[in-house]
VEXLO-188004 format. One line per field, with one value per residue (C-alpha): z, y, x; residue number from 0. Coordinates in steps of 0.25 Angstrom, whole numbers, m for minus. Layout:
<atoms>
c3 [Z / ...] $
c2 [Y / ...] $
c1 [X / ...] $
num [NUM / ...] $
</atoms>
This chain:
<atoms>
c3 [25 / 27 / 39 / 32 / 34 / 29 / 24 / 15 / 1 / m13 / m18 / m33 / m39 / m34 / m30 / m18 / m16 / m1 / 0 / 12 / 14 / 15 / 18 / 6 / 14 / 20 / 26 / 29 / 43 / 57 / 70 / 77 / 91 / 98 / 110 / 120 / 115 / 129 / 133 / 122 / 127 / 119 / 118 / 120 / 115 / 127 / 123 / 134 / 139 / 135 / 147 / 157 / 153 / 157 / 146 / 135 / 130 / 117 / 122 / 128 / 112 / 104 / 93 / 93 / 83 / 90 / 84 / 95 / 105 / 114 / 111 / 101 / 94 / 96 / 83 / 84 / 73 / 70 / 68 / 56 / 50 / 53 / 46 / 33 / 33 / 18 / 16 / 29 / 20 / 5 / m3 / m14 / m28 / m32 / m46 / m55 / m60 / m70 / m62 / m65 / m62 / m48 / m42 / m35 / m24 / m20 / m16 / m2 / 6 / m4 / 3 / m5 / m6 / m4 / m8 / 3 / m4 / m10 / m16 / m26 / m39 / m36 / m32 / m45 / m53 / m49 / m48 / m64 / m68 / m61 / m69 / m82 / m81 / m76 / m67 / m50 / m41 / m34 / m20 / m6 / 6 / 22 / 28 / 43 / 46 / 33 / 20 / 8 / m7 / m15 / m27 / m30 / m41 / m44 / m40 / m47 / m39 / m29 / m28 / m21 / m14 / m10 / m3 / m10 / m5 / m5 / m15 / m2 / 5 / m6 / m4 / m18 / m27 / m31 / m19 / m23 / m34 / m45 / m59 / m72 / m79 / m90 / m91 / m98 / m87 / m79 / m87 / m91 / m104 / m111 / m113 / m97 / m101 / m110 / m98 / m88 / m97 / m101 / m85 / m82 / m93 / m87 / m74 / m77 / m71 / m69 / m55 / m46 / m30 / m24 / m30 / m19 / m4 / 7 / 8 / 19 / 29 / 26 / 29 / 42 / 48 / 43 / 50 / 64 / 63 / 60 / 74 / 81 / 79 / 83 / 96 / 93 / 96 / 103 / 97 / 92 / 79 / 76 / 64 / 53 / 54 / 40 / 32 / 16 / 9 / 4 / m11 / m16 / m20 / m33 / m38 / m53 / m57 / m71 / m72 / m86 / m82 / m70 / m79 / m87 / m78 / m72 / m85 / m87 / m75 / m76 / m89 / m84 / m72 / m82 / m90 / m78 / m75 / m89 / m89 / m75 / m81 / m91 / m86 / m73 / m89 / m95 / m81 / m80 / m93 / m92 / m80] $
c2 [m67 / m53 / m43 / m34 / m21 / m14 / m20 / m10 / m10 / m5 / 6 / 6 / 14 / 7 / m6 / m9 / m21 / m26 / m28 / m30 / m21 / m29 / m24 / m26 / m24 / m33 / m26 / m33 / m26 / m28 / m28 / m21 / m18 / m5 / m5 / 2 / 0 / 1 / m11 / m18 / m19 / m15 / 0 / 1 / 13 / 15 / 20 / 32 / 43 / 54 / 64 / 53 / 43 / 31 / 19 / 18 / 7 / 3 / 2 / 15 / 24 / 32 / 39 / 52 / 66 / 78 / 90 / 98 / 98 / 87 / 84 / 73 / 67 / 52 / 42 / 28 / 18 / 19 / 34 / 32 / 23 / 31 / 46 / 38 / 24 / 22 / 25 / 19 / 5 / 8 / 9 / 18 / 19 / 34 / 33 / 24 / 28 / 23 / 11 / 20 / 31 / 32 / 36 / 26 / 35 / 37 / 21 / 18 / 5 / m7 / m16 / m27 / m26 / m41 / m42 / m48 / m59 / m50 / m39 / m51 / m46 / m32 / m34 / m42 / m33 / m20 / m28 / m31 / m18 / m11 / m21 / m20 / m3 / m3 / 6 / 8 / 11 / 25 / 25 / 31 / 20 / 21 / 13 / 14 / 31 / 35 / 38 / 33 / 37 / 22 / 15 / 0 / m10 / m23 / m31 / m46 / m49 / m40 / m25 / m18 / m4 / 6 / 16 / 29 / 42 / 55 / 65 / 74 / 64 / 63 / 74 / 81 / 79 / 93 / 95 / 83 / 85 / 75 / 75 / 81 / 74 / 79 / 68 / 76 / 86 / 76 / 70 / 59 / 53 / 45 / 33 / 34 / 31 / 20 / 13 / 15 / 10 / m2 / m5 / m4 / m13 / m23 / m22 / m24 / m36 / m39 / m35 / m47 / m39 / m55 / m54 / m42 / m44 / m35 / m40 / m28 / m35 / m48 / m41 / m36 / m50 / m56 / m46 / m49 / m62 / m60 / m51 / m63 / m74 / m63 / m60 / m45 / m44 / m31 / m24 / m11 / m8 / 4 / 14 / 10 / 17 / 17 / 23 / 21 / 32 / 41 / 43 / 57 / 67 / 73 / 60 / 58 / 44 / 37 / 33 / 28 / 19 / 15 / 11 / 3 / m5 / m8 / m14 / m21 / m29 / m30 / m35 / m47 / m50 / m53 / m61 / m69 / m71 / m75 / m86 / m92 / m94 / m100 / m111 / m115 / m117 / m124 / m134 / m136 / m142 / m149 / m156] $
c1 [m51 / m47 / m53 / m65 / m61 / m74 / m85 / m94 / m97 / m93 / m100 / m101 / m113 / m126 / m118 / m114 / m103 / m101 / m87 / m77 / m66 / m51 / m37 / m29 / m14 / m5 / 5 / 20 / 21 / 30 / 21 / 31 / 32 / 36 / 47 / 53 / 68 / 73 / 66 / 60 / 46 / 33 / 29 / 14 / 5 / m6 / m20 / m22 / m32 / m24 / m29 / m30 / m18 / m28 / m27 / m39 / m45 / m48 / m62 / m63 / m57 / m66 / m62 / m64 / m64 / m57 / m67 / m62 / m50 / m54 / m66 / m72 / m83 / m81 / m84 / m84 / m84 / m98 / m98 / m87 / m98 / m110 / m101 / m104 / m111 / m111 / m95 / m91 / m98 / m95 / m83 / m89 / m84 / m86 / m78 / m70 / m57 / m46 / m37 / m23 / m28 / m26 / m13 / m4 / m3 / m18 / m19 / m18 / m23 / m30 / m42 / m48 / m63 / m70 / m86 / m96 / m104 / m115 / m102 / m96 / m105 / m103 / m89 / m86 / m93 / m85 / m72 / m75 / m79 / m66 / m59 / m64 / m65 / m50 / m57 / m54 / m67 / m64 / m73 / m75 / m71 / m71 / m62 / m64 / m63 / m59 / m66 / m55 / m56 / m53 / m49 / m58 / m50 / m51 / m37 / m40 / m52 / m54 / m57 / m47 / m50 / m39 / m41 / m34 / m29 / m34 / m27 / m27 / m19 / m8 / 3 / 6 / 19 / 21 / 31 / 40 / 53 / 50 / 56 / 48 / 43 / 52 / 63 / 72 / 71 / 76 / 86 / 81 / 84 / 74 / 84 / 82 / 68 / 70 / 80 / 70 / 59 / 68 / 71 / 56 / 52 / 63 / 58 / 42 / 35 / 21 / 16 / 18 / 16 / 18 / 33 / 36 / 35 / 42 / 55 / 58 / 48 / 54 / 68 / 63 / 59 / 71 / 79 / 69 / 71 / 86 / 86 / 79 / 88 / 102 / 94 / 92 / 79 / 80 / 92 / 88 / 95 / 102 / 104 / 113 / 125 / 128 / 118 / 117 / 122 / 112 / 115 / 122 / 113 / 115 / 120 / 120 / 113 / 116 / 101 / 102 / 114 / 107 / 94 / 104 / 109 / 95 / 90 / 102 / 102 / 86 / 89 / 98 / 89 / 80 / 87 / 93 / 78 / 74 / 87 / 82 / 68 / 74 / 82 / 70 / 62 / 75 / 77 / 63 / 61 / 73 / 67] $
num [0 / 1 / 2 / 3 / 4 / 5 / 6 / 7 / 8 / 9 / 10 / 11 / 12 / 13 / 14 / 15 / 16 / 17 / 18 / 19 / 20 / 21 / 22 / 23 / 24 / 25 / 26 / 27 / 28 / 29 / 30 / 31 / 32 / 33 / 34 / 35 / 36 / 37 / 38 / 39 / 40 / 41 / 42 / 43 / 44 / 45 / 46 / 47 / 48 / 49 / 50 / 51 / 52 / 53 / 54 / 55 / 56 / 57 / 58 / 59 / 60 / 61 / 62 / 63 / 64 / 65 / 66 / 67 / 68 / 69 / 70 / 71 / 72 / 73 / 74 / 75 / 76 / 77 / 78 / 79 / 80 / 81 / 82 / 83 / 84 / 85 / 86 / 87 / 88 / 89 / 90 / 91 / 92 / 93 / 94 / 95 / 96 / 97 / 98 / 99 / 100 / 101 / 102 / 103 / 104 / 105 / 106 / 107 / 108 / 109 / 110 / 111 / 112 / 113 / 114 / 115 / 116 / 117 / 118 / 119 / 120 / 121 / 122 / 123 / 124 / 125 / 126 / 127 / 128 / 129 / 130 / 131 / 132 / 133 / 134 / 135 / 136 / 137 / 138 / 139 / 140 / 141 / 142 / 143 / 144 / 145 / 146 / 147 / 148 / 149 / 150 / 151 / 152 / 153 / 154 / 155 / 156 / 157 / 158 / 159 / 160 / 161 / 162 / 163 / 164 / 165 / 166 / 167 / 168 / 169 / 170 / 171 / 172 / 173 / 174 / 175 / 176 / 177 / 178 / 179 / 180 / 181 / 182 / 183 / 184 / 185 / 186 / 187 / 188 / 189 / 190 / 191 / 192 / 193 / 194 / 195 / 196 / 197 / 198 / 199 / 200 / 201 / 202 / 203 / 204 / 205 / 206 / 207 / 208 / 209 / 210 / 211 / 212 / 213 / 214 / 215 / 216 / 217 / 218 / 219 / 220 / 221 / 222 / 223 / 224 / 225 / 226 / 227 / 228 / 229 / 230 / 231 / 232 / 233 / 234 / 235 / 236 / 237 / 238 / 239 / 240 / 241 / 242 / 243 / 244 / 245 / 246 / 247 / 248 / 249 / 250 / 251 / 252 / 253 / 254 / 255 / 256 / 257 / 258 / 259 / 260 / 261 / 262 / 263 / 264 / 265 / 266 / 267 / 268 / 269 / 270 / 271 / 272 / 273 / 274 / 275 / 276 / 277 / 278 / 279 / 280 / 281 / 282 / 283 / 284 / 285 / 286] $
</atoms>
Protein backbone atom coordinates (compact mmCIF):
# COMPACT_ATOMS: atom_id res chain seq x y z
CA UNK A 1 0.00 0.00 0.00
CA UNK A 2 1.18 3.35 -0.76
CA UNK A 3 2.22 6.20 1.87
CA UNK A 4 -1.11 8.58 2.75
CA UNK A 5 -0.05 11.83 1.88
CA UNK A 6 -3.14 13.68 3.15
CA UNK A 7 -6.03 12.38 4.50
CA UNK A 8 -9.14 14.77 4.46
CA UNK A 9 -12.12 14.43 2.56
CA UNK A 10 -14.11 15.32 -0.65
CA UNK A 11 -16.40 18.00 -0.58
CA UNK A 12 -19.33 17.77 -2.96
CA UNK A 13 -22.26 19.82 -1.99
CA UNK A 14 -23.65 18.61 1.26
CA UNK A 15 -21.51 15.28 1.08
CA UNK A 16 -18.67 14.80 2.45
CA UNK A 17 -16.41 11.52 1.04
CA UNK A 18 -13.24 10.61 3.42
CA UNK A 19 -10.61 9.89 1.20
CA UNK A 20 -6.71 9.31 1.30
CA UNK A 21 -4.59 11.32 -0.65
CA UNK A 22 -1.78 9.10 -2.80
CA UNK A 23 0.99 10.25 -5.08
CA UNK A 24 0.26 9.11 -8.45
CA UNK A 25 4.36 9.51 -9.97
CA UNK A 26 6.81 7.27 -10.28
CA UNK A 27 9.67 8.88 -11.35
CA UNK A 28 12.75 6.93 -13.34
CA UNK A 29 15.53 9.14 -11.37
CA UNK A 30 19.46 8.60 -10.67
CA UNK A 31 20.50 9.12 -6.77
CA UNK A 32 23.52 10.86 -7.81
CA UNK A 33 26.06 11.98 -5.64
CA UNK A 34 28.02 15.17 -5.63
CA UNK A 35 32.12 15.18 -5.71
CA UNK A 36 35.01 17.04 -5.31
CA UNK A 37 36.69 16.14 -8.78
CA UNK A 38 40.03 16.71 -7.36
CA UNK A 39 39.68 13.95 -4.98
CA UNK A 40 36.70 12.12 -5.63
CA UNK A 41 35.09 12.24 -2.18
CA UNK A 42 31.58 13.30 -1.26
CA UNK A 43 30.57 17.02 -1.15
CA UNK A 44 28.49 17.60 1.96
CA UNK A 45 25.84 20.75 2.28
CA UNK A 46 26.36 21.68 6.32
CA UNK A 47 23.26 23.21 8.02
CA UNK A 48 24.81 26.37 9.76
CA UNK A 49 24.02 29.45 12.01
CA UNK A 50 24.69 32.08 9.61
CA UNK A 51 25.85 34.92 12.24
CA UNK A 52 27.71 32.46 14.50
CA UNK A 53 28.93 29.68 11.96
CA UNK A 54 27.99 26.99 14.85
CA UNK A 55 26.18 23.61 13.18
CA UNK A 56 22.18 23.47 13.59
CA UNK A 57 20.35 20.58 14.16
CA UNK A 58 17.19 19.37 12.63
CA UNK A 59 15.84 19.70 16.14
CA UNK A 60 16.79 22.92 16.79
CA UNK A 61 14.83 24.79 12.81
CA UNK A 62 11.82 26.72 12.93
CA UNK A 63 10.38 28.20 10.02
CA UNK A 64 10.04 31.48 9.95
CA UNK A 65 8.22 34.55 7.81
CA UNK A 66 10.63 37.53 7.51
CA UNK A 67 7.83 40.57 7.86
CA UNK A 68 10.73 42.78 8.51
CA UNK A 69 14.45 42.82 8.03
CA UNK A 70 15.67 40.25 10.57
CA UNK A 71 12.98 39.86 12.44
CA UNK A 72 10.20 36.83 12.21
CA UNK A 73 6.85 35.42 13.16
CA UNK A 74 7.87 31.74 13.54
CA UNK A 75 4.88 29.03 12.15
CA UNK A 76 4.99 25.68 12.85
CA UNK A 77 3.04 22.93 11.28
CA UNK A 78 0.23 23.24 13.28
CA UNK A 79 -0.08 27.02 12.57
CA UNK A 80 -0.61 26.15 8.67
CA UNK A 81 -3.42 23.83 9.82
CA UNK A 82 -5.05 26.23 12.26
CA UNK A 83 -4.87 29.63 9.13
CA UNK A 84 -7.75 27.24 7.67
CA UNK A 85 -8.84 24.09 9.48
CA UNK A 86 -11.63 23.16 6.90
CA UNK A 87 -9.29 23.58 3.66
CA UNK A 88 -6.20 22.16 5.13
CA UNK A 89 -8.93 18.80 5.31
CA UNK A 90 -11.30 19.14 2.29
CA UNK A 91 -10.57 18.85 -1.30
CA UNK A 92 -13.65 20.98 -2.29
CA UNK A 93 -15.49 20.71 -5.62
CA UNK A 94 -16.74 24.36 -6.39
CA UNK A 95 -17.80 23.59 -10.03
CA UNK A 96 -18.13 21.02 -12.87
CA UNK A 97 -16.77 21.61 -16.16
CA UNK A 98 -16.66 19.82 -19.77
CA UNK A 99 -13.73 16.98 -19.65
CA UNK A 100 -11.86 18.70 -23.02
CA UNK A 101 -12.26 21.82 -21.78
CA UNK A 102 -9.38 22.34 -20.02
CA UNK A 103 -6.15 23.01 -21.51
CA UNK A 104 -3.29 20.65 -21.67
CA UNK A 105 -1.06 23.19 -20.11
CA UNK A 106 -2.89 24.02 -16.95
CA UNK A 107 -2.39 20.04 -15.56
CA UNK A 108 0.55 19.81 -13.23
CA UNK A 109 1.22 16.80 -10.63
CA UNK A 110 -1.73 13.65 -10.65
CA UNK A 111 -2.57 11.89 -6.93
CA UNK A 112 -5.02 9.19 -6.82
CA UNK A 113 -7.87 9.61 -4.34
CA UNK A 114 -8.60 6.12 -2.21
CA UNK A 115 -11.94 6.03 0.06
CA UNK A 116 -11.58 5.04 3.84
CA UNK A 117 -14.15 2.50 4.40
CA UNK A 118 -17.10 4.84 5.18
CA UNK A 119 -16.15 6.98 1.65
CA UNK A 120 -16.77 3.82 -0.88
CA UNK A 121 -20.81 4.81 -1.47
CA UNK A 122 -20.07 8.33 -1.89
CA UNK A 123 -16.93 7.59 -3.79
CA UNK A 124 -18.83 5.17 -6.21
CA UNK A 125 -21.55 7.55 -6.53
CA UNK A 126 -19.38 10.71 -7.63
CA UNK A 127 -17.10 8.43 -9.70
CA UNK A 128 -20.44 7.20 -11.75
CA UNK A 129 -21.81 10.48 -12.02
CA UNK A 130 -18.34 12.15 -13.40
CA UNK A 131 -18.68 9.22 -15.88
CA UNK A 132 -21.97 9.36 -17.18
CA UNK A 133 -21.87 13.52 -17.37
CA UNK A 134 -18.48 13.41 -19.34
CA UNK A 135 -18.01 16.04 -16.54
CA UNK A 136 -14.28 16.98 -14.42
CA UNK A 137 -14.92 18.07 -10.57
CA UNK A 138 -13.12 21.63 -10.47
CA UNK A 139 -12.10 22.08 -6.44
CA UNK A 140 -9.91 24.03 -4.07
CA UNK A 141 -7.05 21.50 -2.21
CA UNK A 142 -4.12 22.24 0.18
CA UNK A 143 -1.27 19.99 -0.05
CA UNK A 144 0.96 20.72 2.73
CA UNK A 145 1.60 24.96 2.66
CA UNK A 146 0.02 25.57 -0.49
CA UNK A 147 -3.65 26.23 -1.47
CA UNK A 148 -3.90 24.46 -5.28
CA UNK A 149 -6.89 24.98 -7.90
CA UNK A 150 -7.72 21.12 -9.14
CA UNK A 151 -9.39 18.91 -11.76
CA UNK A 152 -11.37 15.41 -10.06
CA UNK A 153 -12.06 12.45 -13.09
CA UNK A 154 -12.79 9.23 -13.04
CA UNK A 155 -9.47 7.07 -14.64
CA UNK A 156 -11.29 3.33 -14.75
CA UNK A 157 -11.90 2.84 -11.12
CA UNK A 158 -10.28 5.55 -9.46
CA UNK A 159 -10.72 9.26 -9.14
CA UNK A 160 -7.81 10.84 -10.09
CA UNK A 161 -6.93 14.61 -8.80
CA UNK A 162 -4.63 17.06 -10.45
CA UNK A 163 -3.66 19.64 -9.17
CA UNK A 164 -3.69 22.57 -12.18
CA UNK A 165 -1.97 25.85 -12.67
CA UNK A 166 -2.97 29.09 -12.06
CA UNK A 167 -3.57 31.20 -15.17
CA UNK A 168 -1.25 33.89 -13.34
CA UNK A 169 1.54 31.23 -13.38
CA UNK A 170 1.38 30.65 -17.22
CA UNK A 171 3.42 33.04 -19.30
CA UNK A 172 1.40 34.39 -22.27
CA UNK A 173 1.97 33.58 -26.11
CA UNK A 174 1.63 36.85 -27.66
CA UNK A 175 5.52 37.46 -27.59
CA UNK A 176 6.20 34.10 -29.52
CA UNK A 177 6.39 34.11 -33.83
CA UNK A 178 3.99 31.30 -34.60
CA UNK A 179 2.43 30.80 -38.29
CA UNK A 180 -1.24 32.30 -39.09
CA UNK A 181 -3.50 30.43 -39.12
CA UNK A 182 -4.07 31.34 -42.78
CA UNK A 183 -2.27 28.19 -44.52
CA UNK A 184 -2.16 29.95 -47.73
CA UNK A 185 -0.23 32.63 -46.04
CA UNK A 186 2.09 30.22 -45.05
CA UNK A 187 2.46 28.30 -48.20
CA UNK A 188 0.72 25.71 -47.58
CA UNK A 189 -1.06 23.79 -50.25
CA UNK A 190 -4.13 21.92 -49.28
CA UNK A 191 -2.59 18.71 -50.96
CA UNK A 192 -0.19 19.21 -48.04
CA UNK A 193 -3.17 18.83 -45.93
CA UNK A 194 -4.42 15.87 -47.48
CA UNK A 195 -0.55 14.21 -47.07
CA UNK A 196 -0.39 14.98 -43.70
CA UNK A 197 -3.86 13.86 -42.97
CA UNK A 198 -2.98 10.56 -44.93
CA UNK A 199 0.40 10.14 -42.65
CA UNK A 200 -1.77 10.75 -39.51
CA UNK A 201 -4.21 8.29 -40.32
CA UNK A 202 -1.28 5.70 -41.08
CA UNK A 203 0.27 6.37 -38.04
CA UNK A 204 -3.07 6.12 -35.50
CA UNK A 205 -3.03 3.67 -32.85
CA UNK A 206 -4.94 3.11 -29.81
CA UNK A 207 -3.26 4.49 -26.63
CA UNK A 208 -1.28 1.84 -25.09
CA UNK A 209 1.21 4.14 -22.42
CA UNK A 210 2.68 0.41 -21.32
CA UNK A 211 4.28 0.00 -25.03
CA UNK A 212 6.68 3.34 -24.07
CA UNK A 213 9.30 3.19 -21.45
CA UNK A 214 12.48 5.39 -20.89
CA UNK A 215 14.84 3.94 -23.04
CA UNK A 216 17.40 7.14 -22.24
CA UNK A 217 17.54 5.85 -18.51
CA UNK A 218 18.09 2.47 -19.54
CA UNK A 219 20.96 3.89 -21.99
CA UNK A 220 22.48 5.61 -19.12
CA UNK A 221 22.81 2.33 -16.81
CA UNK A 222 24.08 0.62 -19.78
CA UNK A 223 26.74 3.12 -20.20
CA UNK A 224 27.47 2.70 -16.02
CA UNK A 225 27.81 -0.52 -16.18
CA UNK A 226 29.68 -0.36 -19.38
CA UNK A 227 32.29 2.15 -17.23
CA UNK A 228 32.40 -0.56 -14.37
CA UNK A 229 33.55 -3.37 -16.24
CA UNK A 230 36.54 -0.94 -18.40
CA UNK A 231 37.57 0.26 -14.82
CA UNK A 232 36.83 3.93 -15.47
CA UNK A 233 35.24 4.68 -12.61
CA UNK A 234 36.59 8.00 -12.06
CA UNK A 235 37.37 9.30 -15.42
CA UNK A 236 35.69 12.54 -15.98
CA UNK A 237 34.51 12.75 -19.60
CA UNK A 238 35.30 15.45 -21.66
CA UNK A 239 33.16 17.58 -24.38
CA UNK A 240 32.82 16.09 -27.82
CA UNK A 241 35.12 17.79 -30.07
CA UNK A 242 32.87 17.38 -32.93
CA UNK A 243 29.79 18.89 -32.55
CA UNK A 244 26.76 17.92 -35.05
CA UNK A 245 26.19 20.43 -37.29
CA UNK A 246 23.42 22.79 -36.74
CA UNK A 247 21.17 22.86 -39.86
CA UNK A 248 21.39 26.15 -42.42
CA UNK A 249 19.14 28.52 -41.78
CA UNK A 250 17.07 29.85 -44.59
CA UNK A 251 17.09 26.27 -46.01
CA UNK A 252 14.24 25.54 -48.31
CA UNK A 253 12.45 22.10 -47.24
CA UNK A 254 10.45 19.92 -50.09
CA UNK A 255 7.82 19.21 -47.23
CA UNK A 256 5.42 17.73 -49.71
CA UNK A 257 8.19 15.33 -50.91
CA UNK A 258 9.06 14.61 -47.36
CA UNK A 259 5.38 13.76 -46.36
CA UNK A 260 5.49 11.46 -49.38
CA UNK A 261 8.14 9.51 -48.41
CA UNK A 262 6.94 9.17 -44.85
CA UNK A 263 3.57 7.53 -46.04
CA UNK A 264 5.26 5.58 -48.21
CA UNK A 265 7.65 3.85 -45.95
CA UNK A 266 4.64 3.86 -43.20
CA UNK A 267 2.87 2.16 -45.69
CA UNK A 268 5.27 -0.93 -46.12
CA UNK A 269 5.89 -1.12 -42.50
CA UNK A 270 2.55 -1.87 -42.28
CA UNK A 271 2.33 -4.28 -44.68
CA UNK A 272 5.48 -5.96 -43.58
CA UNK A 273 3.54 -6.13 -40.33
CA UNK A 274 0.35 -7.46 -41.62
CA UNK A 275 2.68 -10.32 -43.83
CA UNK A 276 4.30 -11.46 -40.26
CA UNK A 277 0.99 -11.82 -38.67
CA UNK A 278 -0.11 -13.68 -41.26
CA UNK A 279 2.33 -16.30 -41.59
CA UNK A 280 2.70 -16.73 -37.20
CA UNK A 281 -1.40 -17.60 -38.20
CA UNK A 282 -0.34 -19.67 -41.31
CA UNK A 283 2.53 -21.87 -38.92
CA UNK A 284 0.19 -22.08 -36.23
CA UNK A 285 -2.43 -23.71 -38.03
CA UNK A 286 -0.21 -25.67 -39.77
CA UNK A 287 1.15 -27.01 -36.36
Amino acid sequence: MPRTLWKGAISFGLVHIPVGVYSAEKRNSFDLTMLDRRTMKPVGFKRYNKETGEDVSWDDIVKGYEYEKERYVVLTEEDFKRANVEATQTVDIVSFVDAGEIPPVYFETPYYLAPDKRGHKGYALLRETLIQSGKVGIANVVIRTRQYVAALMPVKDVIIMNTLRYANELRGTDELDVPSKDLKAVGIAPREVDMARRLVEGMSAKWKPEEFRDTYHEDLLALIEKRIQAGQTEVVTAPDAEEEEAPKRGEVVDLMALLKRSVEEKSKDQQGAQGKARARKSSRKAA
